[in-house]
N, C-alpha and C positions, 0 to 999 in steps of 0.2 A: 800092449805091453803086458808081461805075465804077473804076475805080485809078487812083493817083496814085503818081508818085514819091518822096513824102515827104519830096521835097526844099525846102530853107528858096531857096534860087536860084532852082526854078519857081515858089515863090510869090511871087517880089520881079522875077518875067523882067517884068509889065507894069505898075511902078512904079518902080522903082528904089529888400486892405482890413478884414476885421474878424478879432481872434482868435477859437480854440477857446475853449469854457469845460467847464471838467473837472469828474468828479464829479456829475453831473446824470443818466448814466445808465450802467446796469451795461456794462465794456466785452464787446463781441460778437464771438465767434468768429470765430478770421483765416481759416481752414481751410473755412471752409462758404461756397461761394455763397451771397448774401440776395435773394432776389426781393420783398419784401415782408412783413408782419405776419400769420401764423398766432393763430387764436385763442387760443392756450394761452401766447403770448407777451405776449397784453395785461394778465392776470393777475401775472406779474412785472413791471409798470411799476410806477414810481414815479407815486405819484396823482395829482402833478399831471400827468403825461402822461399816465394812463389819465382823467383826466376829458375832454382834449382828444380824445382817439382814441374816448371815447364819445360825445362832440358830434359828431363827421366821422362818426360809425359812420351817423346817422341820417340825413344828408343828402349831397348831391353835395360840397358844397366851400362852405370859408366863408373869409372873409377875416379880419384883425387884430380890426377891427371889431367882427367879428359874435361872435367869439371871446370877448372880453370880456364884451360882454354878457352872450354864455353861463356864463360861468364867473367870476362876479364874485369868486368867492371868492381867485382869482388878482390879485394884485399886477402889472401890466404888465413889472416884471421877472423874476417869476417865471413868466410864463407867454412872454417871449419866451426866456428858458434850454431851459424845457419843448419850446418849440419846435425849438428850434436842436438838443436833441441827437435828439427825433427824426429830423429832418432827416440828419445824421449817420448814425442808423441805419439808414437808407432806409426807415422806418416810415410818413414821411407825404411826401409830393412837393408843391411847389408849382409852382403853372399861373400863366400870364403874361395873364391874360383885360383887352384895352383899355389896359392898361399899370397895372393892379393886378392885385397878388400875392395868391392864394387859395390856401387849402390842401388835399389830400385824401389818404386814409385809404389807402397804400398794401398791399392784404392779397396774400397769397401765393396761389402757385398762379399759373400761365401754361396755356398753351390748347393741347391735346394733339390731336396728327396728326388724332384719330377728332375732330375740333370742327370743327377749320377744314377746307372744302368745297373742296378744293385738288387739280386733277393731280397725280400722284404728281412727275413731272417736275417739276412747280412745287413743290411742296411741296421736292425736293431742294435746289433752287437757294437756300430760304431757310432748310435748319434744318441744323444741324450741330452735330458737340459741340463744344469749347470748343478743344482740343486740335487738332482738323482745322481749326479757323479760324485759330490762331494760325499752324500749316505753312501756312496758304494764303497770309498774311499777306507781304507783301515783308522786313516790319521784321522776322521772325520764325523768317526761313526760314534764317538762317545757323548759329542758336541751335541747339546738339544737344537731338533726342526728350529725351532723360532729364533737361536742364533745363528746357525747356519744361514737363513733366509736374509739376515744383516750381513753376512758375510760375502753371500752372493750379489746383494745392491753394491758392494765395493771391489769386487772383481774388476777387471781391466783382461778383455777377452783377447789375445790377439792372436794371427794367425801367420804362415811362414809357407815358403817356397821351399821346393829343393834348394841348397847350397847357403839359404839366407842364414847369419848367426842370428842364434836368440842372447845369449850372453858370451863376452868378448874378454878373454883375458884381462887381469890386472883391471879389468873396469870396479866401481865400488858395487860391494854387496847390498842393494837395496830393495830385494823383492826378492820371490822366491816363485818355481814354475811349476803348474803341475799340467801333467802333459796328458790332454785329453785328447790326441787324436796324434796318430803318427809318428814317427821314429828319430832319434835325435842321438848326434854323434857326438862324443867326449877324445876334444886333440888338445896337443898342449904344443904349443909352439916354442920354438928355443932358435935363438941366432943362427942361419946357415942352414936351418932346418925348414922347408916348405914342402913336405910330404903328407902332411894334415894326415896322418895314421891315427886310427882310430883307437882310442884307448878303450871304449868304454861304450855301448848302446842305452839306450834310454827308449822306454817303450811308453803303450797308454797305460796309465796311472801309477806312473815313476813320478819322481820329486827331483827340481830338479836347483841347484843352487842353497839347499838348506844349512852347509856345511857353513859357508861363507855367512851368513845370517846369524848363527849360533855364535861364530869366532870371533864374528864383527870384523873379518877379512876380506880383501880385495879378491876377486874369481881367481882360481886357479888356474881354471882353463878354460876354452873355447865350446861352447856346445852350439852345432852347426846342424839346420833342419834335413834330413836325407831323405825326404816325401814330403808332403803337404802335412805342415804339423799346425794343429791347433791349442795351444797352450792357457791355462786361466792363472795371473799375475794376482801375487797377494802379495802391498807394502809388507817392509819389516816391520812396523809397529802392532800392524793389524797382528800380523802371523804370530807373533812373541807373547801378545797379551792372549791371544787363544792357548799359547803353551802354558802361561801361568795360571792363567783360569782354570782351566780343564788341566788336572794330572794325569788321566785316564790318555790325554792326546801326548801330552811328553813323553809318557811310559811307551808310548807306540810308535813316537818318534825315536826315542831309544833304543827302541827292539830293530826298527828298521839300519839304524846308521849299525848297532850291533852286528847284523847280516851283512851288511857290506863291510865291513872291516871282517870278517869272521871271511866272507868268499875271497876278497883281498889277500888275505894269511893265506888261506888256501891257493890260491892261483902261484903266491910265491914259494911256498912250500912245495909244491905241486911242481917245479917250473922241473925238478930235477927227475921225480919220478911220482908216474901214477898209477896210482892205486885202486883196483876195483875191487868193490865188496859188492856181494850176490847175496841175498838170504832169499830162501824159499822156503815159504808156507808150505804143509800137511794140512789140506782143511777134512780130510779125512783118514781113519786109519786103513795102510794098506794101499793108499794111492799113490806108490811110486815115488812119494820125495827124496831116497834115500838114490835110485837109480840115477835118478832124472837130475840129482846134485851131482854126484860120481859122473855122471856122463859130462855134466857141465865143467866139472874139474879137469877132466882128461881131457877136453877140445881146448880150454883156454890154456892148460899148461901145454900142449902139442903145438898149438899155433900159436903161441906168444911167446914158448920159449923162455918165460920168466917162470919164476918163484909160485908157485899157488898151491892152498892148503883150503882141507875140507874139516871141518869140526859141527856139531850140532848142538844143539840148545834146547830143552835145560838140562842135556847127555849130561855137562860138563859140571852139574853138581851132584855127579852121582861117584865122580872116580875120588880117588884118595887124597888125601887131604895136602898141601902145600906148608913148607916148615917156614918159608920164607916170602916175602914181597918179590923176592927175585924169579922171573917169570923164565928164566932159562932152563932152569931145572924140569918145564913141560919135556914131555917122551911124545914125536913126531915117527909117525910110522911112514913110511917110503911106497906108496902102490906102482904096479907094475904102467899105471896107466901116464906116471910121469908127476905126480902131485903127492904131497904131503898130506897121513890124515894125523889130527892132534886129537890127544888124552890130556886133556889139562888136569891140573888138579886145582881145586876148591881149598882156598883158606877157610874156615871157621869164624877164624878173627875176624874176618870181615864182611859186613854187609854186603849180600848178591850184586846189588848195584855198581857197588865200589870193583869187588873181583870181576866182576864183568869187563866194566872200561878197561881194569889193566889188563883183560885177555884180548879184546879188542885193540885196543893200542899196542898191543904185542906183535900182532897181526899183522897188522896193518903199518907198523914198521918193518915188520921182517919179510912179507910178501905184497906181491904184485899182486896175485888174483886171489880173493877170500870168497869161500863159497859155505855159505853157513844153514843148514838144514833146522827149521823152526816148526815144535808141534804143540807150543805153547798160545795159549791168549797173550795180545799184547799186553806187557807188564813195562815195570821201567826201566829193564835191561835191554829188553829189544824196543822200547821206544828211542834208546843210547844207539842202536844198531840202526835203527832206521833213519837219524836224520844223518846217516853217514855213508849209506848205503846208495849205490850207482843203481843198480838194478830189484827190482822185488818181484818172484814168481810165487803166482799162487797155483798148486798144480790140485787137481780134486777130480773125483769120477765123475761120470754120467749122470749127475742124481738132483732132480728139482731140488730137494729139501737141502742140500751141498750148495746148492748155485744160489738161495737166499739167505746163504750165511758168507758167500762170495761177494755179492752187494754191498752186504752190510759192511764188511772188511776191507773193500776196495775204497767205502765211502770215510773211513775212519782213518786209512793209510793215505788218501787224497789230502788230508788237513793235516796231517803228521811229517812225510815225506817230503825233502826239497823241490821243486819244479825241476830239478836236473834229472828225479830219481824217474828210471823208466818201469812201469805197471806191468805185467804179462798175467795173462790167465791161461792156464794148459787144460785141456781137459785129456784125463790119461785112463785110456779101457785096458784095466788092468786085469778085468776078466774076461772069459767066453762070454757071458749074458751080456754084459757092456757093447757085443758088438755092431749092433745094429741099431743101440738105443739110440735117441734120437738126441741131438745135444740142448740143454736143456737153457743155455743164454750165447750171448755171441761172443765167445771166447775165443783168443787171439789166436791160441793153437789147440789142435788136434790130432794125439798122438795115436794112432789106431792100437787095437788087440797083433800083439804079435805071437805067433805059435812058439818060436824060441826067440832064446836072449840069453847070451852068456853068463854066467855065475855073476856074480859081483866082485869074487876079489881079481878075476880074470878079464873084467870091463875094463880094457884095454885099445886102445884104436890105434895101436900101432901093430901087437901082434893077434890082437882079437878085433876086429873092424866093429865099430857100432853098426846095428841094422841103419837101411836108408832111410826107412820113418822117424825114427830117433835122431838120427843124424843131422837131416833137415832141420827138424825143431829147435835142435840144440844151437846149430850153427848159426840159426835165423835170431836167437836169442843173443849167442855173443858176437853176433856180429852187428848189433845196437846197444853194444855195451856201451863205447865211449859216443854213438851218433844218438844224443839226448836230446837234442835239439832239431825243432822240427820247420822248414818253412815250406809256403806251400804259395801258390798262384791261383789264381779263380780268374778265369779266361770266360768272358760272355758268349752266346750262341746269338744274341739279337743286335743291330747297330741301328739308327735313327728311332728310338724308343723300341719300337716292335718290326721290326723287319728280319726276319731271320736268317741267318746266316751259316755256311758250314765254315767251324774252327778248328775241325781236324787235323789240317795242318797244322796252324799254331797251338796248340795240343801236343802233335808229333814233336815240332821245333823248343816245345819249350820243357819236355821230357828229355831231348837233348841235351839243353843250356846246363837242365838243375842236372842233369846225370852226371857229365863232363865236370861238373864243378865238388859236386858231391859225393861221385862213387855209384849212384842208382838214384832212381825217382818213378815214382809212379803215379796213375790217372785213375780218377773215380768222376762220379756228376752224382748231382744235389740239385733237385727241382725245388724255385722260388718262385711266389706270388705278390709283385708288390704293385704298387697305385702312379699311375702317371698321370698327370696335369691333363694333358696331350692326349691319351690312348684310353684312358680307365683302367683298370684290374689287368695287368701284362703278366702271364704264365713265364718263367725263362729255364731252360737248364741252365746248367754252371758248370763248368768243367774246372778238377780240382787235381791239380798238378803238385804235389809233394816229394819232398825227399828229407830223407833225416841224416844227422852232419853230428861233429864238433862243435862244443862254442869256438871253438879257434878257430875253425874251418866257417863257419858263420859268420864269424867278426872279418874273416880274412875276405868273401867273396859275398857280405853282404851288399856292399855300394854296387858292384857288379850287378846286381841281383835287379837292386830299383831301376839302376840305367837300361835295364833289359824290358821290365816293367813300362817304363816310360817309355822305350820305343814302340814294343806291345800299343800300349796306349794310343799312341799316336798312329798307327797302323790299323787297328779296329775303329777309330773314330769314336771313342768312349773320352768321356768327360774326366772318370774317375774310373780308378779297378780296387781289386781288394786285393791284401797282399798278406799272409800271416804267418804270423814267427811264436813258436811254441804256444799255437791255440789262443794271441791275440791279434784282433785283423787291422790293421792299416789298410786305411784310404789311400792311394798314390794317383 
């Protein structure tokens, strides 16, 4: 591309609910994680729970129903007690199947490194002892090792099927979940209603029932396991005296319940219209930001047909001063290219910060697409911009000493920015000597040296077409504006530990599934080295099937997604697969 001066002036020069019941079953050790029913423990039941755990012994899962039947010799209230304190002891789980409740035979034992057909690499990302998740944990991290290590003796580990609930509407709040392995769904059931619609995902190292704890209220709703979830149970007494011990944990439970009511407002505010904001970074002078914004404005106003405005920062404390808080009085100029650029003007009165947000919120009420051009260090007017921000481009030339000031800034925008908000690095050969340089990190895009390129106030794609290099980039950029959300499949190449196999078709087929479901999907491999019981040191490709979505389009065809997964499974003869949803991986 040629150079521009990234000035905002040359682009405007040619425009202008139920108790406990006691007694029913011996109480179970505080001290021992419970994953499930050991043999030797069904012999200490009480008979009428050993007759139920001998009916589930013989079949998948049975319902109220079927239970009866089976066991007439049960009285309905004695076989709902029988229930209820299994239940309690993590002995049997209930599955939420059509919107009836079925039971099954929860037995001990989980699936050891040498089972599941896993990169060592991958295998790291999902298995940890209890004690390294809790330090990994935000809510946990304040808390000193040596209490921690009491906290983990009193954990209650337990683990879940697809469909099994972990906590069941209107039941009492008396623990609280953190979910260390696999994906868990949020339904709320209502009379007439058995559509079990997902409200809400829960992933690893989400919390889960805290609300209910805090309020000392009955569950709201239903959270139901949608993979092999592994979850670590903390009493309420325990959980409550860590909030008042440590202030540092309540401040960070705070901030967390904060963000979900904060994404809550948003999703309802949101329900009507949404709003993208773009900033791109200048990490050098002369690199195109001013084009490469203009360009971005003209595609999203062309193909979205909405509202969208271009302004840049800190342009906007250099124009004339504002008499009033009334933000109407800005002078929006009209480009040919179909978007709005703004001349705000700068109060005096008021602190950069303050005039900021209301140009921001100005914005971002008045338009659909914000596309804001930044040549400043972050300060904390565009730290205001950033946690608000959909998308963030960092555009810079060819140049080593540019791409270690790109690191540094990608690693500082990584801890600032929402998990929604999507990264881009452009690298842009805005001169002749750029063109053959060699590019000097792995950045997302690469806009080559173009001989021309229309004026800027004539950057036009309607009656001036963007070049195809430009085009490309730009399109690839808005056209993951609102697909922030990332899931992806990991398809093995070996079945019976190390036997190798060709998975190209299932590859082919499951490029189809996530494509049809998503819009596009694409295929890369990632070689892993991990240890078998069975074989020693096993080499594997990984074949890595992604596509990027919607959260609505996520929530909408995520169940779809695992049932795909688990027939996969069942089709490769794999114990376990990996399955990951914005860069955290599930076991299924």
């Amino acid at each position: 591309m040629t150079e521009d001066n990234n000035s905002l002036d040359d682009l405007l020069s040619g425009v202008r609910a139920r108790k406990k019941k006691s007694g029913v079953a011996p109480p179970q050790p505080k001290l021992a994680p419970r994953k499930g029913l050991t043999p030797l423990e069904i012999l200490d039941l009480p008979e009428a729970q050993r007759s139920i755990i001998t009916h589930l012994s013989h079949q998948k899962q049975a319902n109220l129903a079927d239970l009866q039947r089976a066991i007439p010799s049960l009285v309905p209230l004695e076989l709902e007690q029988a229930l209820q304190a299994l239940k309690e002891t993590a002995f049997i789980h209930e599955a939420l199947l059509d919107g009836e409740i079925y039971y099954r035979v929860a037995f001990g034992g989980t699936l050891g490194r040498s089972k599941i057909f896993l990169p060592e690499n991958i295998w790291s990302r999902l298995s940890s002892d209890n004690l390294t998740f809790l330090q990994q944990m935000p809510l946990f991290q304040s808390i000193p090792r040596r209490r921690l290590v009491q906290v983990v003796g009193k954990l209650e580990e337990r683990e879940y099927h697809r469909n099994e609930i972990i906590i069941r509407q209107a039941e009492p709040s008396d623990s609280v979940f953190l979910i260390k392995s696999g994906i868990v769904g949020i339904t709320h059931l209502s009379p007439g209603n058995k559509s079990n619609q997902i409200l809400a995902y829960l992933k690893q190292g989400d919390i889960l029932g805290e609300i209910g704890i805090l309020g000392n209220r009955s569950r709201s709703a239903t959270a139901t396991a949608l993979s092999e979830v592994s979850v670590l149970m903390i009493k309420r007494d325990i959980f409550l005296e860590l909030l008042q011990k440590y202030n540092v944990a309540a401040l960070e439970l705070a901030r967390i319940l904060g963000h979900q009511l904060v994404a809550t407002t948003n999703r309802l505010g949101q329900s009507q219209k949404v709003v993208h904001l773009v900033l791109v970074f200048r990490l050098a002078p002369g690199a195109g930001c001013t084009t490469i914004s203009s360009a971005l404005a003209t595609v999203l106003a062309h193909e979205t047909q909405q509202p969208t405005v271009y302004t840049e920062y800190p342009a906007l404390q250099e124009f004339p001063t504002r008499t009033s808080l009334d933000m109407e009085d800005v002078s929006p100029y009209h480009h040919p290219g179909g978007y709005d650029i703004l001349l705000p003007y700068a109060d005096p009165s008021l602190p950069v910060i303050a005039d900021t947000a209301l140009l921001i919120d100005y914005l971002l009420n008045h338009y659909t697409n914000v596309v804001i051009g930044l040549t400043g260090d972050i300060d904390d007017s565009i730290a205001y911009m950033l946690e608000r921000a959909s998308q963030v481009v960092l555009v810079m030339p060819p140049e080593p000493t540019v791409w270690a000031e790109v690191e540094e800034l990608m690693a500082n925008l990584k801890e600032r920015v929402p998990k929604k908000t999507s990264l881009f690095t452009v690298i842009n050969r805005v001169k002749p000597e750029y063109r053959d340089t060699p590019s000097p990190g792995p950045a997302d895009f690469d806009i080559p040296f173009l001989e021309t390129l229309p004026a800027l106030p004539a950057l036009d794609q309607i009656e001036v077409p963007l070049p195809e290099p430009l085009t490309s980039v730009i399109k690839a950029i808005t056209d993951r504006l609102e697909r922030t959300h990332e899931i992806g499949v990991y398809i093995p190449t070996t079945v019976d530990v190390d036997r190798s196999i060709d998975t190209t078709p299932y590859v082919e087929q499951t490029l189809a599934f996530l494509g049809e479901l998503f819009g596009g999907a694409t295929s890369s491999q990632a070689q892993g080295i991990w240890n078998s019981d069975e074989a020693g040191l096993v080499s594997e490709a990984i074949h890595i099937v992604r596509a990027y979505t919607t959260r609505a389009h996520m929530n909408r065809h995520l169940d779809q997604v695992l049932a795909y997964v688990e027939g996969l499974k069942a089709e490769l003869k794999q114990e376990a697969m990996a399955l990951e949803m914005d860069q955290r991986l599930i076991l299924v």
